[in-house]
C-alpha positions as CSV (number, residue, x, y, z in Angstrom):
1,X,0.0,0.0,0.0
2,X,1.5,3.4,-1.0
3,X,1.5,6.1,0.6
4,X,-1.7,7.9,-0.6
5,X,-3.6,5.0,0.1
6,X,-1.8,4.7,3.6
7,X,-3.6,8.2,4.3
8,X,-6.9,7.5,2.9
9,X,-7.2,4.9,5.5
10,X,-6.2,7.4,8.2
11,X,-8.6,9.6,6.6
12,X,-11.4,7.2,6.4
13,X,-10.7,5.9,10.4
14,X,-10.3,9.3,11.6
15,X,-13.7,10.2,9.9
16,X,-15.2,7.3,11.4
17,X,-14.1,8.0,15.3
18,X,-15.1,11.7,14.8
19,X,-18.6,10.6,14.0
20,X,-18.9,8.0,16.7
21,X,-17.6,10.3,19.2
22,X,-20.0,13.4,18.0
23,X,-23.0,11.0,18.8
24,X,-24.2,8.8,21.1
25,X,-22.3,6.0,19.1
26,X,-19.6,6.2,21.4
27,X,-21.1,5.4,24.2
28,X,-21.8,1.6,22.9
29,X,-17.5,1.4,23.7
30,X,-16.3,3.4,25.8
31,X,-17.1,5.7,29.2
32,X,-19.0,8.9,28.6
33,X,-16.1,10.7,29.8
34,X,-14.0,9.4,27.2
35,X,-15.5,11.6,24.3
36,X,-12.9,14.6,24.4
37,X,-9.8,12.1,24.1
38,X,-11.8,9.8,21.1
39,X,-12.5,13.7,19.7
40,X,-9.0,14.5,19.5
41,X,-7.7,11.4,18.4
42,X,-9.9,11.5,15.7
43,X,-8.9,15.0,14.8
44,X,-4.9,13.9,15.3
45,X,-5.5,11.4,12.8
46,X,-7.3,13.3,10.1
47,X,-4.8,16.0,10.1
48,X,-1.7,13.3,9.5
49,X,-4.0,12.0,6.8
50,X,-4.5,15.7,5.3
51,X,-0.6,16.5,5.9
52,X,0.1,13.0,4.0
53,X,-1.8,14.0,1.0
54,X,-0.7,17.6,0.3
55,X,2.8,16.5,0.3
56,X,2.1,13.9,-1.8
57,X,0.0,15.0,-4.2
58,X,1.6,18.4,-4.3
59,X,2.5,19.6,-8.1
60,X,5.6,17.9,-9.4
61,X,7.7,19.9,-10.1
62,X,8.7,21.1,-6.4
63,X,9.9,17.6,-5.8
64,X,11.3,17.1,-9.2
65,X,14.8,17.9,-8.0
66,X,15.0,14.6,-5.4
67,X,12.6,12.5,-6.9
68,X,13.9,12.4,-10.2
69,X,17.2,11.3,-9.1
70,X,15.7,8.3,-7.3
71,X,14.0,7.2,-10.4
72,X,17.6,7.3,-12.1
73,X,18.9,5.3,-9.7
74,X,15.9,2.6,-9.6
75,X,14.8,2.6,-13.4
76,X,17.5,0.0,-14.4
77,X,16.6,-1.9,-11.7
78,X,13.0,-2.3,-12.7
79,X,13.7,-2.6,-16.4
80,X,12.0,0.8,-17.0
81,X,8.7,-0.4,-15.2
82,X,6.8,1.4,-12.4
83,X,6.3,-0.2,-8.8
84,X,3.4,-1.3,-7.9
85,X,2.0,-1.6,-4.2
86,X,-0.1,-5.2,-3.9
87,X,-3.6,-4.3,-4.3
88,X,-4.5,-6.3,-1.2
89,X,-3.4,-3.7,1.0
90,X,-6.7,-2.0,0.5
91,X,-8.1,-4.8,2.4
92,X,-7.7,-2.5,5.6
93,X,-10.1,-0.2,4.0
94,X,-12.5,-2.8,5.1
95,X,-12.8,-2.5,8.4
96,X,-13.2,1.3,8.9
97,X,-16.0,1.0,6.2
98,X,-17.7,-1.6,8.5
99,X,-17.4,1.6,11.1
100,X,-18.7,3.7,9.1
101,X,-21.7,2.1,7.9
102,X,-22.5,-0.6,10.0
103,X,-22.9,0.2,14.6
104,X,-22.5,-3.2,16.2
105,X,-24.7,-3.4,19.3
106,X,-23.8,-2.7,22.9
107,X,-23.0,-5.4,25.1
108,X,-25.6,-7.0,26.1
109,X,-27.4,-11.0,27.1
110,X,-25.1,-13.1,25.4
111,X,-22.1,-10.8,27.2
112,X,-24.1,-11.3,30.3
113,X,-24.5,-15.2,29.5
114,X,-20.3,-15.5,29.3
115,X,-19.1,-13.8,32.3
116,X,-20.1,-14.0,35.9
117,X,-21.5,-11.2,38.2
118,X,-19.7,-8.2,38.9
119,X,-20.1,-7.2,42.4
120,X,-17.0,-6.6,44.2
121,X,-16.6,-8.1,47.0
122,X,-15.4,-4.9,49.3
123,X,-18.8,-3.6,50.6
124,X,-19.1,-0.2,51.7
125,X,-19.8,0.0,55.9
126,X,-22.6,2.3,55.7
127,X,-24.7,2.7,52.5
128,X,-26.6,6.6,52.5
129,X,-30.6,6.6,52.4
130,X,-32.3,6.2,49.4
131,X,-33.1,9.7,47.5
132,X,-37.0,10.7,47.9
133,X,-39.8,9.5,45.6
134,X,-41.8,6.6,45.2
135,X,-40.7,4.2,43.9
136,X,-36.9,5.5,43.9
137,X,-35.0,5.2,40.7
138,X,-32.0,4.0,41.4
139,X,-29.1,2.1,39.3
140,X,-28.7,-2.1,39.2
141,X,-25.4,-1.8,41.0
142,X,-26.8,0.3,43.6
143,X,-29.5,-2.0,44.2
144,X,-27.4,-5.1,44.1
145,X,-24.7,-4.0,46.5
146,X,-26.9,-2.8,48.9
147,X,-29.1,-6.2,48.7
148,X,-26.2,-8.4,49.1
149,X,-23.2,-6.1,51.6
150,X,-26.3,-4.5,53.2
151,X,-28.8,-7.3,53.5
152,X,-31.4,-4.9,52.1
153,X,-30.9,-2.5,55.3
154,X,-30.5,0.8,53.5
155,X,-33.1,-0.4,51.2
156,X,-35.9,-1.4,53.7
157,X,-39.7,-1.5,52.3
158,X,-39.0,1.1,50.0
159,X,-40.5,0.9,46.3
160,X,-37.4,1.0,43.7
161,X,-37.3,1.5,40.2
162,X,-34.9,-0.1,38.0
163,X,-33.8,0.0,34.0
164,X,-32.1,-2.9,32.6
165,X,-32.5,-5.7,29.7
166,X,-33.8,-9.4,29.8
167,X,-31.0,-12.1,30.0
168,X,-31.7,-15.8,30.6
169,X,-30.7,-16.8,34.3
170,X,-29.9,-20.4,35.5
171,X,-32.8,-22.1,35.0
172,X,-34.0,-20.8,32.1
173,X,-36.3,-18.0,34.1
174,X,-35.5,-14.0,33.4
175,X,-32.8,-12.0,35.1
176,X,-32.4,-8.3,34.8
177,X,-29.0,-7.2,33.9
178,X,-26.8,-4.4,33.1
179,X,-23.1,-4.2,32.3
180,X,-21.2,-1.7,33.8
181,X,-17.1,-0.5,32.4
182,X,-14.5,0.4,34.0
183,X,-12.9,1.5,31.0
184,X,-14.3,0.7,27.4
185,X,-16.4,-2.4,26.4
186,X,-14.0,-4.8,26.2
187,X,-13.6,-5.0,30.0
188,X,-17.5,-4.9,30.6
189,X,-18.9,-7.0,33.3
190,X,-22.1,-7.7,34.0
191,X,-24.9,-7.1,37.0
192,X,-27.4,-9.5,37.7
193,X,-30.7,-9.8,39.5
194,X,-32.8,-12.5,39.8
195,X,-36.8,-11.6,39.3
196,X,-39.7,-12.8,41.6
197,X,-43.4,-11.5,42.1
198,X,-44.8,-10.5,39.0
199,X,-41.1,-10.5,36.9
200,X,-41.3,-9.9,32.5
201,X,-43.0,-12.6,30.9
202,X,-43.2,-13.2,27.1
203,X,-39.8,-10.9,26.1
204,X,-37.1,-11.6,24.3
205,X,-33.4,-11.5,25.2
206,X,-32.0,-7.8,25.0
207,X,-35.5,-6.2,25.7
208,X,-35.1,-3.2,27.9
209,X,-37.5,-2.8,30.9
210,X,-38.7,-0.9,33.3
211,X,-39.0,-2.8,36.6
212,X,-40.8,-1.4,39.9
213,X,-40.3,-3.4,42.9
214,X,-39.3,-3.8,46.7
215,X,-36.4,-5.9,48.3
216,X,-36.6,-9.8,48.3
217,X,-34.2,-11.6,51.0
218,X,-33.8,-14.3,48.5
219,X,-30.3,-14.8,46.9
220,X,-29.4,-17.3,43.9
221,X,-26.1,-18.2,42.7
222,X,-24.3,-17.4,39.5
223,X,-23.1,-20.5,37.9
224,X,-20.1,-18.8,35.6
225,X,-18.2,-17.5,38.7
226,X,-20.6,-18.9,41.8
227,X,-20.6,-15.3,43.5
228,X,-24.6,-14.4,44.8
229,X,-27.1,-13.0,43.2
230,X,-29.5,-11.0,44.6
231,X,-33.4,-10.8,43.9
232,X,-36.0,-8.6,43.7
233,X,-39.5,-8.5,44.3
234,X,-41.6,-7.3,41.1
235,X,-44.9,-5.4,41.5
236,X,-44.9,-3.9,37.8
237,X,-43.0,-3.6,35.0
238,X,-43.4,-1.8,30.9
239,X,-41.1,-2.4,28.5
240,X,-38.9,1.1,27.1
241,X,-36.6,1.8,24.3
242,X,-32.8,1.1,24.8
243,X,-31.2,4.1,26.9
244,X,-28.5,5.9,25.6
245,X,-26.0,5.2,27.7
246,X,-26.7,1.3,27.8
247,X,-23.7,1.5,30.2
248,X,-23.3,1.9,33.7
């Protein structure tokens, strides 16, 4: 691959980053406070590729001086022919085009499926009280730590709200799960709660819900890594559209 189509490729993967990171996109990879390093990587890249193609395609003659005396030196060689780069280097278009034109999906069930529970296993002492409203909204991991390190304490009879998407437990019943990052998608774990009461019936894997329920002393185990899993009790649930951080 010459150098032309060396930049093209920058050009192309640059573009591609830039218009990840300009929409919600991004956020199906990486942290949302990730976006102004993506932004300027993206920019870095584009200028190279810009830089790359004015000097080379700039008009001839301001380069004749040096590159005319490396033709002399390398025509013999060649028997008078040009060089020419293998074609399959433009294979590596191939992937930034995929970028471009087709989003893969966040992580989601079948992520869930492969790797066990992420609760840590250093529990805070003393969990704060629940904000006001009823029922509470509250995040998974929230919910989960406090269930398991608090034994549902901090979360007494209070009615919580919770946003997540079907998985397939154990034994074949729903779970409710979200994955939460440290860093990017590739190190994405997931949360896990079992459902009892009045849990979704009828979905599909990857189906984002709504979930409105109280604290359930009941605790399964995870079969991938055998760390507990805590439950809660449904009174109601709607399905909703994916969130756009699908992250937490």
């Amino acid at each position: 691959m010459n150098r032309q189509a060396q930049a093209v490729v920058l050009l192309l993967l640059g573009g591609a980053v830039l218009k990840a990171s300009l929409s919600d996109l991004y956020l199906r990879y990486v942290k949302e406070g990730l976006q102004p390093f993506l932004i300027g990587s993206a920019l870095l890249l584009i200028a190279v590729a810009v830089m790359t193609l004015v000097y080379d395609l700039r008009p001839a003659r301001r380069r004749a001086g040096g590159e005319q005396e490396h033709d002399d030196d390398h025509g013999h060689d060649h028997g008078g022919k040009g060089h020419h780069e293998p074609r399959v280097g433009w294979l590596l278009i191939l992937p930034v085009l995929g970028l471009l034109l087709v989003a893969p999906p966040a992580l989601g069930s079948y992520a869930a499926g492969q790797a066990g529970t992420a609760l840590g296993s250093q529990p805070l002492s003393d969990y704060p009280p629940l904000p006001d409203g009823d029922p509470v909204r509250i995040p998974v991991l929230d919910y989960a730590s406090r269930a398991i390190f608090d034994r549902g304490a901090s979360l007494g009879d209070r009615r919580v709200q919770l946003t997540g998407f079907v998985a397939t437990g154990a034994d074949g019943e729903p779970i409710l799960a979200r994955m939460i990052l440290s860093c990017c998608a590739a190190d994405g774990r997931p949360i896990k709660l079992g459902l009892t009461g009045d849990p979704p019936t009828g979905l599909a894997p990857d189906t984002w819900v709504d979930v409105v329920g109280r604290y359930s002393d009941r605790v399964g185990k995870d079969p991938v890594n055998d760390e507990d899993i805590p439950y809660l009790m449904v009174e109601s649930w709607r399905q909703v559209e994916a969130p756009k951080q699908p992250y937490e």
